[in-house]
KEVEXDREN-532868 format. One record per residue: residue in one letter; x, y, z of N, C-alpha, C, CB in turn. Coordinates in steps of 0.001 Angstrom, whole numbers, padded with zeros to 6 digits, always signed. Glycine has a CB too. Layout:
BEGIN
AXYZXYZXYZXYZ/...
REM end
This chain:
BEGIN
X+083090+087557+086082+083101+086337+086887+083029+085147+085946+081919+086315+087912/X+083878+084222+086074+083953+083357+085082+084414+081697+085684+085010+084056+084031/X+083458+080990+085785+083407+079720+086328+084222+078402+085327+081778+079483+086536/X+084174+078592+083854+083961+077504+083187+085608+077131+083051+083008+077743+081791/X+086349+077984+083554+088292+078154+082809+088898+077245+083328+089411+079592+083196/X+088549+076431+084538+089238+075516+085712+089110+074304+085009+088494+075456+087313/X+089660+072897+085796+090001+072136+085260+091366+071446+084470+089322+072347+084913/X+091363+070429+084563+092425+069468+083815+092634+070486+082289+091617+067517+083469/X+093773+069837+081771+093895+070021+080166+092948+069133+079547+095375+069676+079551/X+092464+068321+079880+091560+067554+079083+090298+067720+079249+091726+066356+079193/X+089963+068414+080163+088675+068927+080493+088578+069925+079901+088366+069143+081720/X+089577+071199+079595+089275+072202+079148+089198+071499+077679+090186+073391+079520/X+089981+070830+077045+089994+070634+075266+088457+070152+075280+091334+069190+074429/X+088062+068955+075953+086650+068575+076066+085538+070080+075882+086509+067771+077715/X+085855+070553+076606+084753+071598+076945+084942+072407+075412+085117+072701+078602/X+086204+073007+074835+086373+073437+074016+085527+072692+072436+087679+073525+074266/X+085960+071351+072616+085158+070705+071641+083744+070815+071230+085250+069668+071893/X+083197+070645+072557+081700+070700+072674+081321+071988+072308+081154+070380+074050/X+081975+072940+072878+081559+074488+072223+081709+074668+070838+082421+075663+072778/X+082813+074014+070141+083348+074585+068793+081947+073818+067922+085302+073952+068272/X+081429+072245+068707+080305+072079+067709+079116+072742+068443+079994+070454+067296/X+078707+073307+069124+077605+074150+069403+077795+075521+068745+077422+074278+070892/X+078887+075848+068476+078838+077436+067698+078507+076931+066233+080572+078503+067728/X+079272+075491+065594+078804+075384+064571+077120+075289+064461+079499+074399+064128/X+075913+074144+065208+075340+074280+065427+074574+075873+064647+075694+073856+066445/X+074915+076692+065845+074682+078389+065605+074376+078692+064135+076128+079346+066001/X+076253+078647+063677+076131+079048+062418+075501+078853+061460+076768+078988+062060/X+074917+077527+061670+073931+076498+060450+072744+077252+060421+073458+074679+060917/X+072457+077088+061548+070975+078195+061908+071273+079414+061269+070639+078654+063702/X+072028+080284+061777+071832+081483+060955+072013+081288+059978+072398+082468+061122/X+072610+080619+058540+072494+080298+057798+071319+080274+056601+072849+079701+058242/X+070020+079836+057659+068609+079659+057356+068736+078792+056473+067800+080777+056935/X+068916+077496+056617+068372+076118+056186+067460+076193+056037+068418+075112+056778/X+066779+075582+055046+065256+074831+054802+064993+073480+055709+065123+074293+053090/X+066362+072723+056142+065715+071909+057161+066897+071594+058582+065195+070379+056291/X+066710+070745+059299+067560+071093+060314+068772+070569+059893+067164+070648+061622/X+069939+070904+060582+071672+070623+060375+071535+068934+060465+072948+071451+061935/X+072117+068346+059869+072456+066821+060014+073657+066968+060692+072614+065907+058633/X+073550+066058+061036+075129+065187+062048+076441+065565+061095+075057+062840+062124/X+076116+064910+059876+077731+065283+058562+077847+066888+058805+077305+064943+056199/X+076443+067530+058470+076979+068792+058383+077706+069772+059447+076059+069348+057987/X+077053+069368+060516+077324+069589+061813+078952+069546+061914+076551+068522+062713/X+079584+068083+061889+080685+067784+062036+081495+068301+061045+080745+066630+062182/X+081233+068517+059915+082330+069193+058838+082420+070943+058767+081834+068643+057181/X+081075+071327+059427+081171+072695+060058+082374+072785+061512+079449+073062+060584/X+082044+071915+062440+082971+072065+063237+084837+071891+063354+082397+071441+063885/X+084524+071123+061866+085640+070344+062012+086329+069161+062325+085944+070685+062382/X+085364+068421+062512+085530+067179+063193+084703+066057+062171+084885+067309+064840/X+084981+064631+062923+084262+063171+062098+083112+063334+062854+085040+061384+062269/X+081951+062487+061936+080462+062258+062618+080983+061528+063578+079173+061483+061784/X+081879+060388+064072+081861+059502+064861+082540+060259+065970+082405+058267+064367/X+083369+061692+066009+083977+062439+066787+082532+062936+067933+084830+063657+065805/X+081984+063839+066859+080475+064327+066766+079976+063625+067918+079599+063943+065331/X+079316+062332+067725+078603+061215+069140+079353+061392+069839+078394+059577+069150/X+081044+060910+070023+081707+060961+071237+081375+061985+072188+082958+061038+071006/X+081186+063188+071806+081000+064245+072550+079293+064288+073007+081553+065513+071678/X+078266+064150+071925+077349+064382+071943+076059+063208+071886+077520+065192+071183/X+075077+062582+072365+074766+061167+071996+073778+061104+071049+074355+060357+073102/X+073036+062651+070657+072266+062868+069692+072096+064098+068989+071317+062545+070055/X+071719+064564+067910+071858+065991+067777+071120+066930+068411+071735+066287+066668/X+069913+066514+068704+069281+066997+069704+069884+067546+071133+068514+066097+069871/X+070625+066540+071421+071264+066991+073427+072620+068386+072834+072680+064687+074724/X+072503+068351+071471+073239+069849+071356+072908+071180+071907+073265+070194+070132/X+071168+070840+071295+070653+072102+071566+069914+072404+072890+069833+072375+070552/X+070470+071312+073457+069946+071593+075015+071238+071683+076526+068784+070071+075322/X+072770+071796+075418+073886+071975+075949+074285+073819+076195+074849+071117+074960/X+073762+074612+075492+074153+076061+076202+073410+076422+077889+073500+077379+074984/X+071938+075662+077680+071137+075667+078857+071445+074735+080372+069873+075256+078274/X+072290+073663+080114+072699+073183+080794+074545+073935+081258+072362+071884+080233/X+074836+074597+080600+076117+075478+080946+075479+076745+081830+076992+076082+079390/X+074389+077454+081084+074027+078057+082095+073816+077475+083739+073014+078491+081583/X+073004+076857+083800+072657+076012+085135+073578+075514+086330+072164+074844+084692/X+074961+075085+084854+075575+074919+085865+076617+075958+086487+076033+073871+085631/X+076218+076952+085990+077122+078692+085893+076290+078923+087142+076806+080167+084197/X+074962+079136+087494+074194+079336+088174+074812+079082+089586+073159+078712+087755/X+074692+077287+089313+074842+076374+090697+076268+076717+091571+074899+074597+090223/X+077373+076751+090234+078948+077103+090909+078610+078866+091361+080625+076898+089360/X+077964+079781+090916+078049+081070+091686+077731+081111+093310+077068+082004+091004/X+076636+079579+093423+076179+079689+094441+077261+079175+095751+074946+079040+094243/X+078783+079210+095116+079686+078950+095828+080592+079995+096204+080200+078059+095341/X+079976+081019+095065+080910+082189+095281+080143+083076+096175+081357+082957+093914/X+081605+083707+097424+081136+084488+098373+079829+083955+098942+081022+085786+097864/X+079744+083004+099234+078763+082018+100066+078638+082617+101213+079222+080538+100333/X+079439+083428+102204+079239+084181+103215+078799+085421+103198+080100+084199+103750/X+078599+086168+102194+079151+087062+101867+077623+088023+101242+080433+086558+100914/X+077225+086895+100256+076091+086873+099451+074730+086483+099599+076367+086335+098672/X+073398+086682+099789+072495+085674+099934+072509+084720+098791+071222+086219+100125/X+071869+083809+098977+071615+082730+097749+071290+083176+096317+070426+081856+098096/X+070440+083795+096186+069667+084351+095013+070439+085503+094389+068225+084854+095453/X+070855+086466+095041+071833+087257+094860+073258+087004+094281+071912+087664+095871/X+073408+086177+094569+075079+085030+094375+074695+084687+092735+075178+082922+095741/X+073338+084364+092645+073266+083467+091277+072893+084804+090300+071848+081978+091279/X+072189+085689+091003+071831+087553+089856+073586+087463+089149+071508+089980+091473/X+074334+087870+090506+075671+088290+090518+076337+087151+088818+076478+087814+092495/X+076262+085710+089221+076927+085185+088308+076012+085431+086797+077205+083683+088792/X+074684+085631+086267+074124+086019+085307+074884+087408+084814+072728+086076+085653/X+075277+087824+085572+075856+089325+084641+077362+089240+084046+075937+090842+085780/X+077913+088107+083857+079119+088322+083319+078905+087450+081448+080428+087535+084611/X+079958+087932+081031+079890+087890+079485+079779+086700+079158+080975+088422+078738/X+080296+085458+080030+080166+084448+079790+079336+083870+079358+080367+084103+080333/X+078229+084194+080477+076815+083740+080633+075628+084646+079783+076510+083801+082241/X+075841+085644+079752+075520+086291+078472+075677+085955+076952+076075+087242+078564/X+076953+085400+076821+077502+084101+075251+076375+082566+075119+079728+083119+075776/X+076377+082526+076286+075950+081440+076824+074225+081582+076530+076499+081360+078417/X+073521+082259+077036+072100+082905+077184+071808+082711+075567+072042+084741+077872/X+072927+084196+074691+072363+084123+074183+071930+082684+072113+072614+085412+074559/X+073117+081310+073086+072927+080284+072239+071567+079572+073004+074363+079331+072077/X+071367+079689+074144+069435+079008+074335+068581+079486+074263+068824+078540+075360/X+068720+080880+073616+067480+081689+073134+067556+081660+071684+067425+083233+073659/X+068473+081574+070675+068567+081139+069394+068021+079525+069673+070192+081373+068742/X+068881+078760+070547+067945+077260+070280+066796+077297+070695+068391+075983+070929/X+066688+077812+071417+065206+077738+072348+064024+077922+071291+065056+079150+073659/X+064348+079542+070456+063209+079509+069278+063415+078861+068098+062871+080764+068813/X+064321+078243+067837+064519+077141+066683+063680+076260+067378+066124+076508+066292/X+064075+075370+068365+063138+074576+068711+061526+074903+068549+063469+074361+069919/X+060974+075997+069523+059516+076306+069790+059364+076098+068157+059032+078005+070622/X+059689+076652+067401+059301+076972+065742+059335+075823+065027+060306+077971+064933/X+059849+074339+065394+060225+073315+064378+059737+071608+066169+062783+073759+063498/X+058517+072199+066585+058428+071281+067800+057630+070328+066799+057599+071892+069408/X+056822+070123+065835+056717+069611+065005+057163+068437+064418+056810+070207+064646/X+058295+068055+064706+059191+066983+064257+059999+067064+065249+059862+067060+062919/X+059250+066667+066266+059857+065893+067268+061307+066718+067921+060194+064392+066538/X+061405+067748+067681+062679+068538+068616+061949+069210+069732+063650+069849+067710/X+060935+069443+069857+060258+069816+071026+060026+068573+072254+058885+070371+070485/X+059987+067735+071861+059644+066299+072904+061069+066120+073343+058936+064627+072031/X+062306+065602+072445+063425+065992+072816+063933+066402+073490+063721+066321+072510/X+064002+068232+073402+064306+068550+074413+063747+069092+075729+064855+069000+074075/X+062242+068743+075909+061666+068623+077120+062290+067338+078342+060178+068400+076673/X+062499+066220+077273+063751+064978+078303+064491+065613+078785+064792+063838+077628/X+065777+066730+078001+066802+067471+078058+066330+068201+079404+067083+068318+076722/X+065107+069088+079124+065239+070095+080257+064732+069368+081645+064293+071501+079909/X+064037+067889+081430+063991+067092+082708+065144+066715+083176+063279+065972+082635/X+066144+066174+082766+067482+065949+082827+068364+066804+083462+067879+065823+081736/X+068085+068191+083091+068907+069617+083578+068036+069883+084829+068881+071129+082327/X+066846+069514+085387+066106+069309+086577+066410+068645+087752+065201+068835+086296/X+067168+067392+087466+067636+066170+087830+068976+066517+088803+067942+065270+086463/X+069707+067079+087125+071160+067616+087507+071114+068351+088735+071791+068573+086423/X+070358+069893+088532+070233+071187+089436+069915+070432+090664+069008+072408+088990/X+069091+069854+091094+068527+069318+092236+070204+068509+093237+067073+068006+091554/X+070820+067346+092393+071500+066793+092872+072707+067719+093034+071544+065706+092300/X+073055+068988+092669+074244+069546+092681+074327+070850+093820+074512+069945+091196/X+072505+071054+093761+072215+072291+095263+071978+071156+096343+070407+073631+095170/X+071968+069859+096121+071643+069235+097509+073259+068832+097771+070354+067742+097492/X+074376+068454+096857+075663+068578+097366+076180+069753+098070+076411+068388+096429/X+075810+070692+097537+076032+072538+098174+075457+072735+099359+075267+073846+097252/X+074243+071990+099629+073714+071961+101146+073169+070919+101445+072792+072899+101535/X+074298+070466+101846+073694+068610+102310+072638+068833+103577+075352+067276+103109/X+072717+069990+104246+071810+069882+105649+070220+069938+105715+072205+071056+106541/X+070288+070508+103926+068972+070804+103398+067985+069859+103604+069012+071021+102093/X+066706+070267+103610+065614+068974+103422+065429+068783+101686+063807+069428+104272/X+065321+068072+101505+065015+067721+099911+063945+068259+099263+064786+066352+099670/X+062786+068678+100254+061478+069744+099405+061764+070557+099373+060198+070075+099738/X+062678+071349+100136+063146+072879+099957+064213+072764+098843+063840+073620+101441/X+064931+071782+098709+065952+072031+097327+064667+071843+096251+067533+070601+097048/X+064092+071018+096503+062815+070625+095022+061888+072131+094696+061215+069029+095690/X+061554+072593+096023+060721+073914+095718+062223+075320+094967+059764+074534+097791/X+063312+075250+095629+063897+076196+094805+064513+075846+093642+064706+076823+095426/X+064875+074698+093243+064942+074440+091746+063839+074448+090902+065444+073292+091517/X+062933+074166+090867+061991+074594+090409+061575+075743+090247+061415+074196+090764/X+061657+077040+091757+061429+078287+091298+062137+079118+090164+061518+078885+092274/X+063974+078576+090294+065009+078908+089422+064184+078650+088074+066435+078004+089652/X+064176+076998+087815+063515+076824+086397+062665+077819+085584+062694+075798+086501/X+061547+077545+086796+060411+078100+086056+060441+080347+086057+058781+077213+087132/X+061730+080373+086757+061732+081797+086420+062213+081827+085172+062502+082682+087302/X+063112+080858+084947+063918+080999+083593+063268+080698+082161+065081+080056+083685/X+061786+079788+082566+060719+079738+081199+059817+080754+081503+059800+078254+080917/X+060399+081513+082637+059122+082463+081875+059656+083391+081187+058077+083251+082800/X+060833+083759+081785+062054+084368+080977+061832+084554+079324+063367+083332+081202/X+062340+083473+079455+061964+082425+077921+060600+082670+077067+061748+080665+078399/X+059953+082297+077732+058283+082959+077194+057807+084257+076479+057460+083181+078354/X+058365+085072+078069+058290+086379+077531+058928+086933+076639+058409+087060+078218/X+060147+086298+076206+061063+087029+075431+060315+086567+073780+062898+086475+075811/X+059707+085120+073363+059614+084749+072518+058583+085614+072040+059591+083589+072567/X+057694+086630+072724+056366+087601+072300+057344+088936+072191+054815+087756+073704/X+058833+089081+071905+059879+090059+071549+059940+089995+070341+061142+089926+072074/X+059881+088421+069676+060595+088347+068068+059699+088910+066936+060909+086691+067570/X+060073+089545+066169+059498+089932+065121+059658+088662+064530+059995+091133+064455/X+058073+088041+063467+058075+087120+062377+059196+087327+061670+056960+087196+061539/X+059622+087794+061324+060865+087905+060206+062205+087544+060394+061069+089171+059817/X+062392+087554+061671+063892+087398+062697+063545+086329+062941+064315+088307+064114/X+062471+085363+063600+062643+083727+063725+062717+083086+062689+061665+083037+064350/X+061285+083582+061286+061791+082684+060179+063020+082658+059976+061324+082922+059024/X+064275+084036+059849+065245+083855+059153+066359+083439+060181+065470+085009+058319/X+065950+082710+061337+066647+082302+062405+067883+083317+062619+067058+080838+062190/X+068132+084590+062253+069166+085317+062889+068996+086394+063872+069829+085803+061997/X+068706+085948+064804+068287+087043+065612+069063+088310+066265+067809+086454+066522/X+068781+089207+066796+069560+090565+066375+069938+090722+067970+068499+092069+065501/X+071358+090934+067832+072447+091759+069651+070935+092377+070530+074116+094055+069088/X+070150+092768+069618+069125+093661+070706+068273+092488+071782+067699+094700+069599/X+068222+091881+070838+066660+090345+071093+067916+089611+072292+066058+088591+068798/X+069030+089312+071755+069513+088705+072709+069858+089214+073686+070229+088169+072458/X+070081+090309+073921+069898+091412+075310+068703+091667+076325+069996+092760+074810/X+067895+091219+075397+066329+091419+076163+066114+090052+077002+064847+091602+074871/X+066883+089157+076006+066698+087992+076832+067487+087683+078456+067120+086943+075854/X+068276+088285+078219+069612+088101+079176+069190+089451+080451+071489+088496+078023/X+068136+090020+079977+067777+091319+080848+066559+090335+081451+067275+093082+079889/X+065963+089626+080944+064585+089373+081130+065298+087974+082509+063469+088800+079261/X+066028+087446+081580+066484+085979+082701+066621+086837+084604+068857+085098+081964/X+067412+087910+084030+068119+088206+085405+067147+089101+085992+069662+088911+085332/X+065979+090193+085372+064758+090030+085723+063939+089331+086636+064451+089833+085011/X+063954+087760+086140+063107+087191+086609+063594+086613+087924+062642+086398+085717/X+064759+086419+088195+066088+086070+089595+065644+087067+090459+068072+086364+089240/X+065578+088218+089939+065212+089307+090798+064000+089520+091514+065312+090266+090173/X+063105+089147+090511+061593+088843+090867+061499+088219+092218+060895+087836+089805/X+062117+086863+092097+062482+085660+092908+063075+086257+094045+063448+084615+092211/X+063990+086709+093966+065193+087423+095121+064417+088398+096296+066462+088648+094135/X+063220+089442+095485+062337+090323+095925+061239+089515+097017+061662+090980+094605/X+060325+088630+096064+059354+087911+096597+059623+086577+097297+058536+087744+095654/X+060386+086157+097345+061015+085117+098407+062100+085431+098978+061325+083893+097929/X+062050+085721+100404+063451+086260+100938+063866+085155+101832+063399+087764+101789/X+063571+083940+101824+063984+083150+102549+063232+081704+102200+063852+083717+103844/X+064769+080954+101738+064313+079525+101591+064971+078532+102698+064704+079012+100097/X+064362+077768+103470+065231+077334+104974+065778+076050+104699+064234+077164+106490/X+066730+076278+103599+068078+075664+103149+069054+074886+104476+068994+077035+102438/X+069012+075418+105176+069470+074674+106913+068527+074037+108109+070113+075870+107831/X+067068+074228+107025+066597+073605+108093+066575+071974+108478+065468+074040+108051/X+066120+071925+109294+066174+070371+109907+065183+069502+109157+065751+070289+111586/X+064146+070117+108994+062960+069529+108646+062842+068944+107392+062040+070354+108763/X+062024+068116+107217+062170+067035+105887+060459+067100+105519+062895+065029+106402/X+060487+066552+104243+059024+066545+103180+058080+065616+104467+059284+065362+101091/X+058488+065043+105169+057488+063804+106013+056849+064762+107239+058622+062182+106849/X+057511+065833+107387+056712+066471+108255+055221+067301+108117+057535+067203+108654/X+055543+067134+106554+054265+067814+106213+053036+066732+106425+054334+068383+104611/
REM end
């Protein structure tokens, strides 16, 4: 299942861009720098000018908070697929299992522990804006998907999504052996656990909440 292929020609080269400097990104990391990728290096890894670099990106930071926001929005478009067909939660398990999102997974679990490991200098504050931002997004894009919704019920299930996905996240980071984060290359296995653990935790969700009243009438003022 694969959401991201649609679009203009210029949307796809766009999208292509942004990926070619997020894999560079990647590569720097595995690499194992002594300190983080600069903007030059970044851009002459990808191929591109520093001033190309901003166009796409507005800091180096909102790089590493761009695989997590592809997920999200992989998430939100499944929740369009087989909409009749599917329950809600189920729709979004369904879109986590394709390779895409698996490619995808496993560049915010390489950033994710670069970050946790280097929050120190300010890449942890960073991209906590980032993941408020990707909060923002999710909210305004399930309340387009169900305009009939009340707005606390989209706020309570974006949030459940989120916070299944840091715990996801959490748990996976008590996976890494010391030796695999220092040398930032982490191994097909680690990133499998992660991508088992995400869709795990959907499931969790899917099990213990069987009903969010996405059609109901009712609004936050009734409480």
């Amino acid at each position: 299942m694969t959401f991201q292929s649609t679009g203009t020609r210029r949307e796809q080269n766009k999208r292509a861009t942004k990926q070619a400097i997020v894999d560079a990104v990647e590569q720097l990391l595995r690499q194992g720098a002594d300190s983080a990728p600069t903007a030059n290096q970044i851009a002459d890894a990808a191929g591109i000018s520093r001033r190309t670099l901003f166009n796409y990106f507005p800091s180096v930071d909102a790089i590493y908070s761009y695989p997590l926001h592809q997920v999200l929005d992989t998430m939100v478009e499944s929740m369009e697929q087989d909409v009749d067909s599917l329950p809600l939660l189920e729709a979004i398990i369904q879109g986590l299992k394709s390779d895409e999102v698996a490619a995808q997974l496993g560049q915010v679990a390489h950033f994710g522990a670069y970050i946790t490991e280097n929050e120190s200098n300010g890449c942890m504050t960073a991209n906590i804006n980032e993941w408020q931002q990707a909060t923002t997004d999710v909210l305004e894009k399930i309340g387009r998907r169900y305009p009939n919704a009340d707005r606390f019920s989209i706020r309570v299930l974006t949030h459940a999504l989120l916070g299944a996905g840091q715990a996801a996240f959490d748990e996976w980071l008590e996976h890494i052996p010391v030796d695999q984060n220092q040398s930032r290359d982490l191994s097909p296995e680690l990133i499998a656990t992660f991508h088992t653990l995400v869709t795990d935790a959907m499931q969790t969700l899917e099990h213990g909440i069987t009903h969010f009243p996405l059609n109901s009438t009712s609004t936050s003022k009734d409480i």
